[in-house]
FIMAR-203867 format. One record per residue (C-alpha): residue number from 1; residue in one letter; chain; x, y, z. Coordinates in steps of 0.5 Angstrom, whole numbers, plus 2048, in hexadecimal, padded with zeros to 3 digits. Example, Ala and Ser with C-alpha at 12.3 -4.5 7.8 and 13.67 -1.06 7.14 Angstrom:
! FIMAR-203867
ROVEX  resi  resn  chain   px   py   pz
ROVEX     1     A      A  819  7F7  810
ROVEX     2     S      A  81B  7FE  80E
This chain:
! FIMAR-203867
ROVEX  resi  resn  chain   px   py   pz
ROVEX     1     X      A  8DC  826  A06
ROVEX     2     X      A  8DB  82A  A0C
ROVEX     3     X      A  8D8  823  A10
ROVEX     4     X      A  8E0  821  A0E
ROVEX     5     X      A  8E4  827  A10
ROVEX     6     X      A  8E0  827  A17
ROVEX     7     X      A  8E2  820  A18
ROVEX     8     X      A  8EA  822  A16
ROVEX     9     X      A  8E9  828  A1B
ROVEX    10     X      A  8E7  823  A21
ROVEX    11     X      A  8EC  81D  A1F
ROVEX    12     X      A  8F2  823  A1E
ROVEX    13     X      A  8EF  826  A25
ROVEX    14     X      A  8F1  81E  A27
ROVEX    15     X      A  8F8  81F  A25
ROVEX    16     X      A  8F9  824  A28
ROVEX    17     X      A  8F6  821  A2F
ROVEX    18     X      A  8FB  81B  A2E
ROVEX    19     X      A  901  820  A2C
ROVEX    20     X      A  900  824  A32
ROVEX    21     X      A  901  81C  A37
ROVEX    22     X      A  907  81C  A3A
ROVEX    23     X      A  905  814  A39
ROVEX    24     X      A  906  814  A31
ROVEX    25     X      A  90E  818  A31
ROVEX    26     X      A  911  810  A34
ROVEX    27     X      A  90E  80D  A2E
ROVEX    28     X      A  912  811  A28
ROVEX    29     X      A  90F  80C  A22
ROVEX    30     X      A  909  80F  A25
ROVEX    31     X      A  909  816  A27
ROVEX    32     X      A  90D  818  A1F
ROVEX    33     X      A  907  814  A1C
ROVEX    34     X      A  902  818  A20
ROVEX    35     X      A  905  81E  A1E
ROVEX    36     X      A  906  81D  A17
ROVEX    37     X      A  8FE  81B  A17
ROVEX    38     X      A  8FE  822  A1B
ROVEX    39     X      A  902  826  A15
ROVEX    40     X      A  8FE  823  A10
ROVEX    41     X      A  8F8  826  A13
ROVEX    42     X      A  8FA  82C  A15
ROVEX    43     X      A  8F9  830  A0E
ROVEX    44     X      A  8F2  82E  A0E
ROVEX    45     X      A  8EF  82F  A15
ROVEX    46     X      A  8F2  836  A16
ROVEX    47     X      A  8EF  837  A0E
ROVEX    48     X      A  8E8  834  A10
ROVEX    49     X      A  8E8  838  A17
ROVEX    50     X      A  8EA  83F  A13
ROVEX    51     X      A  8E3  83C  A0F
ROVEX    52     X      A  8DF  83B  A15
ROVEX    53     X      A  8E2  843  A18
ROVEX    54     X      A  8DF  846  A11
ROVEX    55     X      A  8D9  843  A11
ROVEX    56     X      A  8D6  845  A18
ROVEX    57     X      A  8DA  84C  A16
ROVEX    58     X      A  8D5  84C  A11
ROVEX    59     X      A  8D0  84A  A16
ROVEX    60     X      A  8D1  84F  A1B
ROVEX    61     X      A  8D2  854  A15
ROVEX    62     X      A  8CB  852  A13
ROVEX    63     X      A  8C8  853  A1A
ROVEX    64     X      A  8CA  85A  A1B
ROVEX    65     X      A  8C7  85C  A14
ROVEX    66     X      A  8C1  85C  A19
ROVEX    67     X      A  8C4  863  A1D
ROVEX    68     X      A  8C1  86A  A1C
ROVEX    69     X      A  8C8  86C  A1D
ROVEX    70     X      A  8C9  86F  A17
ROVEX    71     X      A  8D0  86F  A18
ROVEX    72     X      A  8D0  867  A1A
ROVEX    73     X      A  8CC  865  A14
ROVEX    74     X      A  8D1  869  A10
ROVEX    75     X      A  8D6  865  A13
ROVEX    76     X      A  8D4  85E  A13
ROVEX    77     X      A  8D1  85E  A0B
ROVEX    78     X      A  8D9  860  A0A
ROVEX    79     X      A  8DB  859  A0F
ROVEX    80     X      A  8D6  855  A0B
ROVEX    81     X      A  8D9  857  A04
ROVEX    82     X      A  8DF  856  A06
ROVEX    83     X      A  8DE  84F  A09
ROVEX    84     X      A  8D9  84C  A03
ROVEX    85     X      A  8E0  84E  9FF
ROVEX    86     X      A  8E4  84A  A03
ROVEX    87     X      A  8E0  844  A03
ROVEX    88     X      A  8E0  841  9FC
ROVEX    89     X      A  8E7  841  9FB
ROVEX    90     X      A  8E8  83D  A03
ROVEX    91     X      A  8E3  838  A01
ROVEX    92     X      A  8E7  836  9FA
ROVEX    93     X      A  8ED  836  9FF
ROVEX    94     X      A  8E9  831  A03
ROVEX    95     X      A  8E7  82C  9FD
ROVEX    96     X      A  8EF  82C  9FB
ROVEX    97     X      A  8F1  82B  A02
ROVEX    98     X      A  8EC  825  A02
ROVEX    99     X      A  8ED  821  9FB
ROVEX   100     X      A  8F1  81A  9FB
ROVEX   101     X      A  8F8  81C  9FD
ROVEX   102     X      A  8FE  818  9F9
ROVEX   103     X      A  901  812  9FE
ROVEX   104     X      A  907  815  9FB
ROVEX   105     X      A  907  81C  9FB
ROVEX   106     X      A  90C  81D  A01
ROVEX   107     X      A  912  817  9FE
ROVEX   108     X      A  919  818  9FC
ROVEX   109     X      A  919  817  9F5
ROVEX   110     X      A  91E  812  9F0
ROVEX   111     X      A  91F  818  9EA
ROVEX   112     X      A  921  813  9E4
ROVEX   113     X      A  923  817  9DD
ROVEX   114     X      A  925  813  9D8
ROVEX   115     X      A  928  815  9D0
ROVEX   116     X      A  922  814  9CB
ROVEX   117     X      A  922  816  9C3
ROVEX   118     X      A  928  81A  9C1
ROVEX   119     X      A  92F  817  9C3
ROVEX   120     X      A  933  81C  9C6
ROVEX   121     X      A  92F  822  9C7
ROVEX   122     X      A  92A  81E  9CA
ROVEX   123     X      A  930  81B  9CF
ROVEX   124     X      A  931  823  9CF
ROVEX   125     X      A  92A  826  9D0
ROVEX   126     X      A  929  820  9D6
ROVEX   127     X      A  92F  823  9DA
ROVEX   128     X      A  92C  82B  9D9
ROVEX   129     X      A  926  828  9DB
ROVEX   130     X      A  928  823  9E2
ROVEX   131     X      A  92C  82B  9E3
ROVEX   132     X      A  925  82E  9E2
ROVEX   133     X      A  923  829  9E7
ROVEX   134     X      A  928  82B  9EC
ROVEX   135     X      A  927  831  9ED
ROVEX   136     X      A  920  831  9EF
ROVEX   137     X      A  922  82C  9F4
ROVEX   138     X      A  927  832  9F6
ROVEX   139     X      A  921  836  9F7
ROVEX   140     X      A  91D  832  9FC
ROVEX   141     X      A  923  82F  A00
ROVEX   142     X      A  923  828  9FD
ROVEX   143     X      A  928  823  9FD
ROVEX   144     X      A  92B  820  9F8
ROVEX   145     X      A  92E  81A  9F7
ROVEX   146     X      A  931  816  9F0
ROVEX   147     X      A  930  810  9F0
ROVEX   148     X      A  933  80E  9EA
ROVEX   149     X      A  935  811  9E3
ROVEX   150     X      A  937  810  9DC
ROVEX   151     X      A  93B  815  9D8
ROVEX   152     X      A  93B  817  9D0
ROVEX   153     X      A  942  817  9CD
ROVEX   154     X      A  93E  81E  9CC
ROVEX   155     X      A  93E  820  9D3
ROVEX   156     X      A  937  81F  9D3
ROVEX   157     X      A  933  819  9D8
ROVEX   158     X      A  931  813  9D5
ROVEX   159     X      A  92C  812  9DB
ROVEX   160     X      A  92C  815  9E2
ROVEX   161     X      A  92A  812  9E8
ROVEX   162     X      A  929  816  9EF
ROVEX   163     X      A  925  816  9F6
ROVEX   164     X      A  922  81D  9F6
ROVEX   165     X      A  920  81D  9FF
ROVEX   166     X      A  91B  823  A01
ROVEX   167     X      A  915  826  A04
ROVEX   168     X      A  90F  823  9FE
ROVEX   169     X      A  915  822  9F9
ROVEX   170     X      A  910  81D  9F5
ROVEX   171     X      A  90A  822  9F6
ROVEX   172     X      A  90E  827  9F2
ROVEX   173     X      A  912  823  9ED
ROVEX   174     X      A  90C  81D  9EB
ROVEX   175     X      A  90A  821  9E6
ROVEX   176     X      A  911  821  9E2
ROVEX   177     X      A  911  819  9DF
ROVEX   178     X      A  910  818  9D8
ROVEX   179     X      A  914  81A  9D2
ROVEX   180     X      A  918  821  9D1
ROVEX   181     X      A  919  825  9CA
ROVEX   182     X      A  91F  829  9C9
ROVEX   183     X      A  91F  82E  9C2
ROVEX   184     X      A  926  832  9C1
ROVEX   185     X      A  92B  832  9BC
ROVEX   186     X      A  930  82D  9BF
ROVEX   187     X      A  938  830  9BF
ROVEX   188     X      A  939  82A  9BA
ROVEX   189     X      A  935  82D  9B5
ROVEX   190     X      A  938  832  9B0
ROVEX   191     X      A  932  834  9AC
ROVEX   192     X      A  92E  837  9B2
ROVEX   193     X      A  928  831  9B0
ROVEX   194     X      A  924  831  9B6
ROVEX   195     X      A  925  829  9BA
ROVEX   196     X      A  91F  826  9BE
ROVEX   197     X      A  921  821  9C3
ROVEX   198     X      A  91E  81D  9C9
ROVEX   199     X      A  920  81B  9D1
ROVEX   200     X      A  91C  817  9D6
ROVEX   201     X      A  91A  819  9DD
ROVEX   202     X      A  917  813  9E2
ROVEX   203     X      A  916  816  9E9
ROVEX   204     X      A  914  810  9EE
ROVEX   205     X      A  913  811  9F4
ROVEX   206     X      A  918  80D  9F9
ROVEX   207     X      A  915  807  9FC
ROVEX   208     X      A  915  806  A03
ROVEX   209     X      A  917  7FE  A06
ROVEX   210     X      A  90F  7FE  A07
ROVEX   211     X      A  90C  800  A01
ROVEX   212     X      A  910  7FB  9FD
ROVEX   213     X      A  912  7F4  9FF
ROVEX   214     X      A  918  7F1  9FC
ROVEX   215     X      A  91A  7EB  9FC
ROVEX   216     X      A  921  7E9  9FD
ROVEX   217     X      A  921  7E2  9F9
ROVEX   218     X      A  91E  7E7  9F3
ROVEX   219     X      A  925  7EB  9F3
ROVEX   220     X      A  92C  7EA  9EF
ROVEX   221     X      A  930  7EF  9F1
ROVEX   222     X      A  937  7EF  9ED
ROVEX   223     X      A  93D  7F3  9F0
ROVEX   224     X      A  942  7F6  9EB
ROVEX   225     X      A  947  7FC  9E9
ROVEX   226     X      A  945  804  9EA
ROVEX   227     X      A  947  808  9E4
ROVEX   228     X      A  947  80F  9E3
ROVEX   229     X      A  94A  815  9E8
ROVEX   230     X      A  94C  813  9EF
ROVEX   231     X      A  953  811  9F0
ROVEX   232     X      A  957  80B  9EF
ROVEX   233     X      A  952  806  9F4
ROVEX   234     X      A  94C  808  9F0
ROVEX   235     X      A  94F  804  9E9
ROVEX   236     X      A  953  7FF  9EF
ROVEX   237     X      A  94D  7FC  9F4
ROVEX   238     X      A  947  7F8  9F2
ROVEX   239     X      A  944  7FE  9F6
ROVEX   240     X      A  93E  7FE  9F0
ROVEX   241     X      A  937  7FB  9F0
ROVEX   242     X      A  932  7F7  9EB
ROVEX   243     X      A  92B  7F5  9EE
ROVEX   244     X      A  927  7F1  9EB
ROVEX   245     X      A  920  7F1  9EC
ROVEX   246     X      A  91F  7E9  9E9
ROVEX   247     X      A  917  7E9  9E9
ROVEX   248     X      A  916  7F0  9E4
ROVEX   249     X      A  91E  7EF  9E2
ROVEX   250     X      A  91F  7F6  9E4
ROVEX   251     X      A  927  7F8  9E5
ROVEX   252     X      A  929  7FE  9E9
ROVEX   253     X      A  931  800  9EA
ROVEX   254     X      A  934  804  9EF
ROVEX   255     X      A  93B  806  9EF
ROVEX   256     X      A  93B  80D  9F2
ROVEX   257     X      A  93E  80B  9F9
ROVEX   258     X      A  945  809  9FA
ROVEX   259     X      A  941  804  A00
ROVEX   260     X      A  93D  7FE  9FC
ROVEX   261     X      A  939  7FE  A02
ROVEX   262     X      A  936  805  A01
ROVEX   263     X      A  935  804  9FA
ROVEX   264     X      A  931  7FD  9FB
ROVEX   265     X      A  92D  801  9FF
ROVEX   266     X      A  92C  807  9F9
ROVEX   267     X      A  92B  802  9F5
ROVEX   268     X      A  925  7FE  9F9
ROVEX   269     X      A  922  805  9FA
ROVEX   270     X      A  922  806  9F3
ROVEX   271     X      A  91F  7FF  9F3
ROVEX   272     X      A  91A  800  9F7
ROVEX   273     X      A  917  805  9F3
ROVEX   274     X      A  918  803  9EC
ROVEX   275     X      A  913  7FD  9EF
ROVEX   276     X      A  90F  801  9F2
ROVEX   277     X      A  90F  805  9EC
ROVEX   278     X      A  90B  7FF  9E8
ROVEX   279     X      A  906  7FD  9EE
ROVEX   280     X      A  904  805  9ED
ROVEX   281     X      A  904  803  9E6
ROVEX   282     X      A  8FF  7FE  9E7
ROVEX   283     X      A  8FB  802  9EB
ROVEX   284     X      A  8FA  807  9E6
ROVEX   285     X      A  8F8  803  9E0
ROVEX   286     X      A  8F2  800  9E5
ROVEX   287     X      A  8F0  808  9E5
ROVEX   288     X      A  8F2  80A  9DE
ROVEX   289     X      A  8EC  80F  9DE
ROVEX   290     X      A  8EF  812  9E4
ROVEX   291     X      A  8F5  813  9E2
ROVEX   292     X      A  8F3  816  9DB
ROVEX   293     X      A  8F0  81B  9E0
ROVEX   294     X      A  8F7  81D  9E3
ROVEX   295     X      A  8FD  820  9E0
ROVEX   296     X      A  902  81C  9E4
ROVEX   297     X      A  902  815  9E0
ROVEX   298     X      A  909  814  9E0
ROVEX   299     X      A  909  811  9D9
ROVEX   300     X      A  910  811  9D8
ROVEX   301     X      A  90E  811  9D0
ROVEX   302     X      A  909  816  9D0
ROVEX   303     X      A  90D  81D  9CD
ROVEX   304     X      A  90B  822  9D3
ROVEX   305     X      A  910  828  9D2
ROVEX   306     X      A  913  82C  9CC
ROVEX   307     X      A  91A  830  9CD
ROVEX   308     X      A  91B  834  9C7
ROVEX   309     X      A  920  838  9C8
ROVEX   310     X      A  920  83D  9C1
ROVEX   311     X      A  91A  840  9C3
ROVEX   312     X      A  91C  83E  9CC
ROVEX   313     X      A  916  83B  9CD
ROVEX   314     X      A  914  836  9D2
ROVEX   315     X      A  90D  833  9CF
ROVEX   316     X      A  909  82D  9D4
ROVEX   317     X      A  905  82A  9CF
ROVEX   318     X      A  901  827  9D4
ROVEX   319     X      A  8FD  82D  9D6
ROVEX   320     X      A  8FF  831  9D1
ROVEX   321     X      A  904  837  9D5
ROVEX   322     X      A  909  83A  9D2
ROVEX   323     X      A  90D  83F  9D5
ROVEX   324     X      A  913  842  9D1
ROVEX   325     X      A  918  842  9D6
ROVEX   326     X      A  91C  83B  9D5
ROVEX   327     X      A  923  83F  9D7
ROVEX   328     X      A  91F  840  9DE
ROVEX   329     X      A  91C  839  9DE
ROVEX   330     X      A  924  835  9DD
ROVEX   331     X      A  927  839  9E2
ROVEX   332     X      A  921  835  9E6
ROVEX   333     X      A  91C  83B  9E7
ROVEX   334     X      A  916  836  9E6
ROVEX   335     X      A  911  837  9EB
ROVEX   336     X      A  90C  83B  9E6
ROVEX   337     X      A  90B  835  9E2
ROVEX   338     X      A  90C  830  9E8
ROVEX   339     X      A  906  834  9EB
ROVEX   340     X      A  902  835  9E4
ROVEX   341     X      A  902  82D  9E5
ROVEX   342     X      A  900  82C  9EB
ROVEX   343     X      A  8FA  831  9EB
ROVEX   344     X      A  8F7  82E  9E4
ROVEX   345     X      A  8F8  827  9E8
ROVEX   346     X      A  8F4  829  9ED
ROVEX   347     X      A  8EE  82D  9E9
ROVEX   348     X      A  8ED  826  9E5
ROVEX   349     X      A  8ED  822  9EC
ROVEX   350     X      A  8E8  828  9EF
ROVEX   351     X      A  8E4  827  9E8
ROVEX   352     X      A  8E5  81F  9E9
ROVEX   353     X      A  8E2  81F  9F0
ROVEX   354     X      A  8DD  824  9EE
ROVEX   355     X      A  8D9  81F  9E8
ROVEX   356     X      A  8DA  819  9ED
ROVEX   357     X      A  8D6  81D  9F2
C-alpha cells in the first residue's frame, strides 16, 4: 500500500512541476487535464504526508524516551500516546483513498421516475418524490433541467425526466435506482385503510460523445406538437422531438424547449446515457459477484425503499437503516441515508480488497 502512495507522491510532485511551466497555460486542453489529474490527487497526498508526519513524531517521540530529564520523558510518553492514537484511523483513511474509484462518480445524472403500482397515488407519490429530489439538489447548488413530464388527471407525474448538473451528482444520487415503496392512506380512501404503492428511480449518469458512439443511420427522429403549459407556440410548432435508437429500439422525447434544436440536443443526451446504461450493464453482469457485493446494482426492479408515512418512516431495506424522520426526508433532508449508503458500500469493497489480498 505504501509502495503505492509513494509512487502517488512523486507523480502528484510531477504535477505539480508541470502546472508551475508557463509552457503548459498556451495549451488549455492540456493545463485543465493536468490539473483535474492534480485535484484529484491532492486528498490522498496531503493524507499520506499527514501519515508519513505521525510516524517520524512517533520516532522522534520514541528517541526521547531514552532522556534522563524526567521532565522530558514525561513529555514525550504523552507525544507518543497521542500520536499512536492518531495513526490507526489515518491509515483506514488512506485504504479508503486507495480503492477503485467510480469513472462515473463526477458525471451529471439523467433522474428518471416513472409511476408504478398503484395508479394515481403512484403518479402522486412520484411528484413528492421528484420534489424530495429537488430539494436536495438545492442543498448542493445543483442544476436542474426537465427534460420531459407526464402529468396524471391527478396532478400527479406519470414519469419525469431531468438533467441534475454538479459537483459529483452521480457519486451521491447512484445509490437511488431500484423501486420505491410508498404506504399511506390515500386522500381517496374514505375508510382510513392503509394503501401500498410503488415508483421507479433510474439514475444514468450522462454520457459524453466519447463514452458513446452513435451512429446517425442508427436513429429516427420524429418532430411533432408540444402539449402541456407554455403558451400558444408550445401546441402550434413541431418544436417537439422523438429519437429512436433503431438497434435496441430505445425511443426518447423532448418537448421542454420551444427551440426543436435544443430539445434534439436534450434528447441525445438522455440518449447517450440510456445506452450508455446498457454497455454498463453488460459489464456488471461479467462481474456479477462483484456486484452482489456493492449496494449500488441500479436494478431497477429491486425494492430498495419503504416510505411509510403512518408511522413516518424512511426504511432502505438494502442495509437495513431506518430512521423515522420521513417529513424530514421529503423535504429533501436526505443526507444521513445518502452517507449511510456509501459507507456500508465502501466497507464491503474495503472487506472485498482485504480477502483478495
Amino acid at each position: 500500500m505504501f509502495d503505492r502512495l509513494q509512487q502517488l507522491e512523486d507523480r502528484y510532485d510531477e504535477l505539480s512541476r508541470e502546472l508551475a511551466d508557463p509552457a503548459i497555460v498556451t495549451d488549455q486542453q492540456r493545463y485543465q487535464k493536468t490539473a483535474k489529474q492534480h485535484r484529484d490527487m491532492e486528498p490522498t497526498v496531503e493524507k499520506f504526508r499527514e501519515y508519513k508526519q505521525i510516524q517520524l513524531g512517533i520516532s522522534d517521540a520514541k528517541t526521547m524516551l531514552a532522556e534522563t530529564d524526567p521532565d522530558i520523558k514525561a513529555m514525550a510518553q504523552e507525544e507518543l500516546a497521542t500520536l499512536q492514537e492518531r495513526l490507526p484511523a489515518v491509515e483506514d483513511a488512506l485504504k479508503v483513498m486507495l480503492l477503485p474509484k467510480d469513472p462515473n462518480d463526477d458525471k451529471n445524472i439523467v433522474l428518471e421516475i416513472r409511476a408504478a403500482t398503484g395508479g394515481d397515488e403512484a403518479s402522486l407519490f412520484a411528484a413528492e418524490l421528484f420534489r424530495m429530489y429537488l430539494r436536495f439538489a438545492e442543498v448542493h447548488r445543483w442544476k436542474v433541467e426537465i427534460m420531459s413530464e407526464t402529468e396524471s388527471s391527478v396532478g400527479g407525474l406519470k414519469e419525469v425526466t431531468a438533467l441534475i448538473e454538479g459537483d459529483r451528482v452521480y457519486s451521491q444520487l447512484k445509490y437511488e435506482s431500484g423501486v420505491h415503496r410508498v404506504q399511506r392512506v390515500p386522500a381517496t380512501e374514505t375508510q382510513g385503510r392503509v394503501h401500498t404503492s410503488a415508483v421507479t428511480v433510474a439514475v444514468l449518469p450522462e454520457a459524453e460523445e466519447v463514452d458513446i458512439k452513435i451512429e446517425q443511420k442508427d436513429l429516427r427522429i420524429d418532430t411533432f406538437c408540444s402539449s402541456g403549459p407554455g403558451g400558444q407556440s408550445v401546441n402550434t410548432t413541431y418544436s417537439a422531438i422523438r429519437i429512436t435508437h433503431i438497434p435496441t429500439n430505445t425511443v426518447v422525447s423532448c418537448q421542454d424547449e420551444k427551440s426543436q434544436i435544443k430539445n434534439r440536443e436534450k434528447a441525445m443526451r438522455v440518449l447517450r446515457s440510456r445506452l450508455y446504461e446498457v454497455e454498463m450493464e453488460k459489464q456488471h453482469q461479467a462481474q456479477a459477484s462483484a456486484r452482489k457485493q456493492q449496494v449500488g446494482s441500479g436494478d431497477r426492479s429491486e425494492k430498495i425503499r419503504t416510505y411509510n408515512f403512518p408511522q413516518n418512516r424512511f426504511t432502505d431495506h438494502r442495509i437495513g437503516l431506518t430512521l423515522h424522520q420521513l417529513d424530514l426526508v421529503m423535504e429533501g433532508k436526505l443526507q444521513p441515508a445518502v452517507d449511510a449508503l456509501i459507507a456500508h458500500d465502501t466497507a464491503e469493497r474495503l472487506k472485498a480488497e482485504a480477502t483478495a489480498a
